[in-house]
Z-matrix of the N, CA and C atoms (Angstrom, degrees):
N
C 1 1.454
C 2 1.517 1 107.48
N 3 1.379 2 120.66 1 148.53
C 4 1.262 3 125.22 2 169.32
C 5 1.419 4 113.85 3 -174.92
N 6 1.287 5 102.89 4 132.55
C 7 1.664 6 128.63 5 -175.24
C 8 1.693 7 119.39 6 -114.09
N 9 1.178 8 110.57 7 159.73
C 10 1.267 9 115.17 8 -156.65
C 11 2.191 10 93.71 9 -149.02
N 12 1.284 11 102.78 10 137.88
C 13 1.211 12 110.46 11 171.42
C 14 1.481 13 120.45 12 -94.24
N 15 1.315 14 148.28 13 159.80
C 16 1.725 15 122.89 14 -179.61
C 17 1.505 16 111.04 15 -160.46
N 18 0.614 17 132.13 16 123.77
C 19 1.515 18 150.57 17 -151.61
C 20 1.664 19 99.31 18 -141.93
N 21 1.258 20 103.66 19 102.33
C 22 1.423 21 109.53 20 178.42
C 23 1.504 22 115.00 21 48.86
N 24 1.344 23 121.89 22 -157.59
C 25 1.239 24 116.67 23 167.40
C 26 1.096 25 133.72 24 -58.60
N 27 1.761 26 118.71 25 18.03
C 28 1.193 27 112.19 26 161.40
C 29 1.228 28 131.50 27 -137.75
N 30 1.537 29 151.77 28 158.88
C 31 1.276 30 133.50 29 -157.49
C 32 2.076 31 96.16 30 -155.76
N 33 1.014 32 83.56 31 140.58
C 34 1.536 33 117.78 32 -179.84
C 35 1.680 34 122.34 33 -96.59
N 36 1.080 35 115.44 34 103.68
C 37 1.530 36 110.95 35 175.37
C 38 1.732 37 118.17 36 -51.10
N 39 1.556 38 117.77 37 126.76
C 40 1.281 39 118.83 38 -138.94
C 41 1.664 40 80.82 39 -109.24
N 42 1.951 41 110.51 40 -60.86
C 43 0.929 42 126.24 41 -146.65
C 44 1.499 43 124.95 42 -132.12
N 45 1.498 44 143.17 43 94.95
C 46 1.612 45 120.05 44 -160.79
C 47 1.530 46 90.29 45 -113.35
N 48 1.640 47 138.51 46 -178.31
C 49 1.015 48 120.17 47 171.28
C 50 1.395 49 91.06 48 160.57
N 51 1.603 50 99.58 49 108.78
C 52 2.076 51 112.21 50 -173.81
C 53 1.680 52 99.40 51 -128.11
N 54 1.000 53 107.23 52 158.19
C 55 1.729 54 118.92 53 -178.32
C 56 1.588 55 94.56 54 -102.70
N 57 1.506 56 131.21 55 153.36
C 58 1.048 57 133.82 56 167.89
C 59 1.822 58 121.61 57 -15.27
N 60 1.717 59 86.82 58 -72.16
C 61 1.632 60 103.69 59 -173.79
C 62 1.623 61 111.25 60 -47.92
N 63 1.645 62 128.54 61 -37.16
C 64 1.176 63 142.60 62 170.04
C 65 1.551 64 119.20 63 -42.08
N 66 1.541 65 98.18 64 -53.13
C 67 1.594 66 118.10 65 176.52
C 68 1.401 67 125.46 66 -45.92
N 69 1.409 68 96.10 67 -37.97
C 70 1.618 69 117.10 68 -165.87
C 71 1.483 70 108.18 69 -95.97
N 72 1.533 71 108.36 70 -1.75
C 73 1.400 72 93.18 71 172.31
C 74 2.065 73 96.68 72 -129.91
N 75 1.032 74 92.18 73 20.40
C 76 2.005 75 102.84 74 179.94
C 77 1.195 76 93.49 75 57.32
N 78 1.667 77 149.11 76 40.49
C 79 0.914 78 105.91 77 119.24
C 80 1.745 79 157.26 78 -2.52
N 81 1.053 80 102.97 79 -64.77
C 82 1.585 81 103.51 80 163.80
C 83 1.824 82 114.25 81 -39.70
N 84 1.191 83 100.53 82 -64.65
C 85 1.780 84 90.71 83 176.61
C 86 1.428 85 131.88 84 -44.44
N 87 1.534 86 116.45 85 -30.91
C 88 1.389 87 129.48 86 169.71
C 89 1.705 88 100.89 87 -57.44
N 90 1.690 89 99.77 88 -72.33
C 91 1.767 90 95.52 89 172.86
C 92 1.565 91 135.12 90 -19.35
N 93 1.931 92 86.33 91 -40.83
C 94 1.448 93 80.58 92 -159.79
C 95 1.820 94 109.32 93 -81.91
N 96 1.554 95 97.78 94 -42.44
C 97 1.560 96 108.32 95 -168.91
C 98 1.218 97 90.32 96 -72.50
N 99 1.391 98 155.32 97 -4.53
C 100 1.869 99 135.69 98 159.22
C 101 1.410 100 87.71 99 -76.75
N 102 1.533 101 138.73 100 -66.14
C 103 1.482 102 122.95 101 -176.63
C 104 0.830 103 126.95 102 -29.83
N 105 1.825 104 124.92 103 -42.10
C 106 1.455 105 140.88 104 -166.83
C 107 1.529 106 104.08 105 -93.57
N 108 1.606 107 129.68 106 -7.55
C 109 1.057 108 126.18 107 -178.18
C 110 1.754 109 108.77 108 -94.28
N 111 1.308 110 109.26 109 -44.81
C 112 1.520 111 132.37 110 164.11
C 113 1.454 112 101.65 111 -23.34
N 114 1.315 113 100.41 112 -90.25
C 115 1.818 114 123.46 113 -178.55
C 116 1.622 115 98.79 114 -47.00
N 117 1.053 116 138.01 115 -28.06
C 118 1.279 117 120.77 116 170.77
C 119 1.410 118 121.10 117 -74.99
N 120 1.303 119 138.38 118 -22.52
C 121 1.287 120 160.47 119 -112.90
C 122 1.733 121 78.34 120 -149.14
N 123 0.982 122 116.25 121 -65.36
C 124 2.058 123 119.11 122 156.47
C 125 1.469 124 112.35 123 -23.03
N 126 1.045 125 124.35 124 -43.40
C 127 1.783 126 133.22 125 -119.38
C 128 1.177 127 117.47 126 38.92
N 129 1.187 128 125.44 127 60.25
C 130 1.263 129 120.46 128 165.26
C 131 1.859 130 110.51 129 -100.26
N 132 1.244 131 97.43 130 112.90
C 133 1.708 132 97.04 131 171.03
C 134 1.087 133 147.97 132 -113.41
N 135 1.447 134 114.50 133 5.43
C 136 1.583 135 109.25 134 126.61
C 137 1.493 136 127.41 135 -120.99
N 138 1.126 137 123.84 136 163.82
C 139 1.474 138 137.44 137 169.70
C 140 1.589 139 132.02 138 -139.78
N 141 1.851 140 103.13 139 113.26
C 142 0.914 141 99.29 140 -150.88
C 143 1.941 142 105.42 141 -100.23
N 144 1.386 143 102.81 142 113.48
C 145 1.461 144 112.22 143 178.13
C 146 1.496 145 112.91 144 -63.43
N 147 1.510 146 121.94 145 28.92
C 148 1.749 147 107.65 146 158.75
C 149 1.512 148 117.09 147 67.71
N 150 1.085 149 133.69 148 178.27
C 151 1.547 150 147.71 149 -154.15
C 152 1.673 151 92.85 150 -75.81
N 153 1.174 152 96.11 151 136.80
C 154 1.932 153 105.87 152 167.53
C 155 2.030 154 89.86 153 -119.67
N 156 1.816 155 95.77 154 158.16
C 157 1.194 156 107.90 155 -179.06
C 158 1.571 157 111.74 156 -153.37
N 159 1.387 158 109.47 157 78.94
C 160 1.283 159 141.92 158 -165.09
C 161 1.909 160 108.59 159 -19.98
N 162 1.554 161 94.28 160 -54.48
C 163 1.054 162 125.25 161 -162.81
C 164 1.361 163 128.20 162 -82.08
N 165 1.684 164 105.23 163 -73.73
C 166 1.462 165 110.59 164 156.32
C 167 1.380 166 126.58 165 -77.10
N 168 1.877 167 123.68 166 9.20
C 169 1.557 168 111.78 167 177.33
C 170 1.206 169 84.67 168 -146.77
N 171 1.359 170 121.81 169 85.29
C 172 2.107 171 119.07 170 179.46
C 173 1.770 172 104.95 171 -61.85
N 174 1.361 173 77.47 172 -40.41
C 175 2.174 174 79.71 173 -152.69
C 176 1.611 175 96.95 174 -82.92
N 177 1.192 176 130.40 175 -1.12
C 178 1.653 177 125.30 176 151.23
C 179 1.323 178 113.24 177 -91.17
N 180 1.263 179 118.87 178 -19.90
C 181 1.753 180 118.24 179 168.36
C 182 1.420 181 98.59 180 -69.24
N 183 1.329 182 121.81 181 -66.87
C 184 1.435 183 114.21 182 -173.58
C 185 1.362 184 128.28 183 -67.83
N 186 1.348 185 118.73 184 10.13
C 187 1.627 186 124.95 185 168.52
C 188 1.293 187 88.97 186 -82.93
N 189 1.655 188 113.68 187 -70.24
C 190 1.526 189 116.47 188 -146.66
C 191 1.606 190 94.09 189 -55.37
N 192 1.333 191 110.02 190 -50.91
C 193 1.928 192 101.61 191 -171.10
C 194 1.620 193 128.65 192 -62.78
N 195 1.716 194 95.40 193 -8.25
C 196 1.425 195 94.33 194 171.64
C 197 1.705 196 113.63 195 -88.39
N 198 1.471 197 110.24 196 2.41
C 199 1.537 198 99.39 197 -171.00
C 200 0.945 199 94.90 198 -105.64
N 201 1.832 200 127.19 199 17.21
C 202 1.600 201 127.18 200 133.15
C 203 1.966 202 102.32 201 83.67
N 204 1.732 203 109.63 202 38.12
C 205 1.610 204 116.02 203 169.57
C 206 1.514 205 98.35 204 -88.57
N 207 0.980 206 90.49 205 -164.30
C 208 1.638 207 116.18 206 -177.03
C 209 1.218 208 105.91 207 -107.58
N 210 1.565 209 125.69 208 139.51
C 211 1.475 210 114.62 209 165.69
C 212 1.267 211 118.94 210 -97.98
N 213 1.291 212 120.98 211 118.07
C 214 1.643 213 128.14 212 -176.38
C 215 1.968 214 108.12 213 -91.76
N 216 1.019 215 100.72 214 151.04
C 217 2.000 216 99.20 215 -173.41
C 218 1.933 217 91.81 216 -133.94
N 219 0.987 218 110.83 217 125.68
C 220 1.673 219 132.41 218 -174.40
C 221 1.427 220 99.63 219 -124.27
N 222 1.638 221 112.29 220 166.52
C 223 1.365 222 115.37 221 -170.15
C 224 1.848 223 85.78 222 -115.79
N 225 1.363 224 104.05 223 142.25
C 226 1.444 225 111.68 224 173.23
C 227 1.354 226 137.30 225 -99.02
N 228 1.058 227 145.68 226 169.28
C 229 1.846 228 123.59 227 -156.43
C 230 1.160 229 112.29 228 -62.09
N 231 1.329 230 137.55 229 -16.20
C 232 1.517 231 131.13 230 174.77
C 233 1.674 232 99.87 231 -66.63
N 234 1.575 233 136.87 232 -63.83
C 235 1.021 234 117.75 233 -177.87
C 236 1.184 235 113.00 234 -62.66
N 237 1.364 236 147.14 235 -49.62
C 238 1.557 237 126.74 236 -158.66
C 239 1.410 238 101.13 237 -91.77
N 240 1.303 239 136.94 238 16.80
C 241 1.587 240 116.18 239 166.90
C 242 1.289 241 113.36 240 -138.70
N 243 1.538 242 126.41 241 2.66
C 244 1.598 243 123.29 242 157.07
C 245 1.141 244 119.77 243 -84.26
N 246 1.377 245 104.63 244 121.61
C 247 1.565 246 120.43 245 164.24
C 248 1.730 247 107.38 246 -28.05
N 249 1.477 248 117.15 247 135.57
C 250 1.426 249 116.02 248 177.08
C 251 1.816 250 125.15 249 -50.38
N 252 1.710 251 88.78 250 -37.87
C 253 1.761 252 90.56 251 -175.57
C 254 1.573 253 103.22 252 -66.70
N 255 1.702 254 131.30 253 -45.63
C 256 1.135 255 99.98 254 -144.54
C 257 1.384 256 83.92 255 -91.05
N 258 1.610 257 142.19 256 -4.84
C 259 1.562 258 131.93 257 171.30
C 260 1.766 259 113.69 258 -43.63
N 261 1.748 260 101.29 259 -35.19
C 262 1.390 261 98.79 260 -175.22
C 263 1.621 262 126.35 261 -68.47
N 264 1.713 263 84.02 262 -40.06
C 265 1.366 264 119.53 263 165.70
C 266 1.604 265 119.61 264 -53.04
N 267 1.050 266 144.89 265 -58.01
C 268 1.529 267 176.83 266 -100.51
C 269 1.488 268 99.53 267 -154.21
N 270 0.919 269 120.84 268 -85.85
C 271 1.961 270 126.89 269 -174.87
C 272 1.033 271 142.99 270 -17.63
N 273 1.482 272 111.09 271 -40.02
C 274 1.533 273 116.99 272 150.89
C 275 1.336 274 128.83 273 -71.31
N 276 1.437 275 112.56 274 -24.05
C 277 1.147 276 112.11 275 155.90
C 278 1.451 277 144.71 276 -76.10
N 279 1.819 278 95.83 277 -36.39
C 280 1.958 279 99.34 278 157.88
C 281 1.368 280 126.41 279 -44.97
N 282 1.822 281 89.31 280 -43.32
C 283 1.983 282 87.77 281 -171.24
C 284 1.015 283 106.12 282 -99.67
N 285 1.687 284 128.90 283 31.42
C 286 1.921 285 122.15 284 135.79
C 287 1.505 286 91.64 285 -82.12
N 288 1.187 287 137.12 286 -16.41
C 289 1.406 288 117.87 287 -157.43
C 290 1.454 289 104.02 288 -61.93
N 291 1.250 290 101.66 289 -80.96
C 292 2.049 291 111.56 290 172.94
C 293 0.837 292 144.14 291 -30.77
C-alpha cells in the first residue's frame, strides 16, 4: 500500500506499508511507480519521498535512490526556531535524541 498527499502540483509521500511476503517479491516498487504514474496523469511534477537514512535504514535509502530523485537536505525546527544560546546549551543533547 502507498499513499501520497498533493497540494497543487505537488505531492508528498504520506504512506508506504508491505507485509513480509510483499517485501520478498518488491512489491513496494509496483506501489510506488503506479503512485508515481497516478500523480503524473495528475500533473503533479514533483514528489517528495521524505527523509532517507543512509545508515540506519539502507533498504529504504536504496528504494528511494533507485527511483533515481534528487536528494535535497533542509534545516529542521530545532535549527530555525531555537534561540542560539540555549542551541549551544541544548544541542548535544537533541542530536543524541534521534
Amino acid at each position: 500500500m502507498r499513499a501520497a498527499f498533493v497540494n497543487g502540483p505537488y505531492a508528498w509521500d504520506a504512506l508506504a506499508a508491505a507485509n513480509s511476503e510483499a517485501r520478498k517479491i518488491y512489491a513496494s516498487y509496483v506501489c510506488a511507480w503506479k503512485l508515481i504514474e497516478v500523480l503524473n496523469d495528475m500533473g503533479i511534477n514533483e514528489f517528495d519521498l521524505a527523509g532517507i537514512d543512509p545508515e540506519e535504514n539502507e533498504g529504504v535509502f536504496n528504494f528511494k535512490k533507485g527511483l533515481g530523485g534528487q536528494r535535497h537536505t533542509y534545516l529542521g525546527e530545532w535549527e530555525t526556531s531555537a534561540p542560539s544560546a540555549i542551541k549551544q546549551f541544548l544541542g548535544p543533547i537533541v542530536s543524541r535524541m534521534g
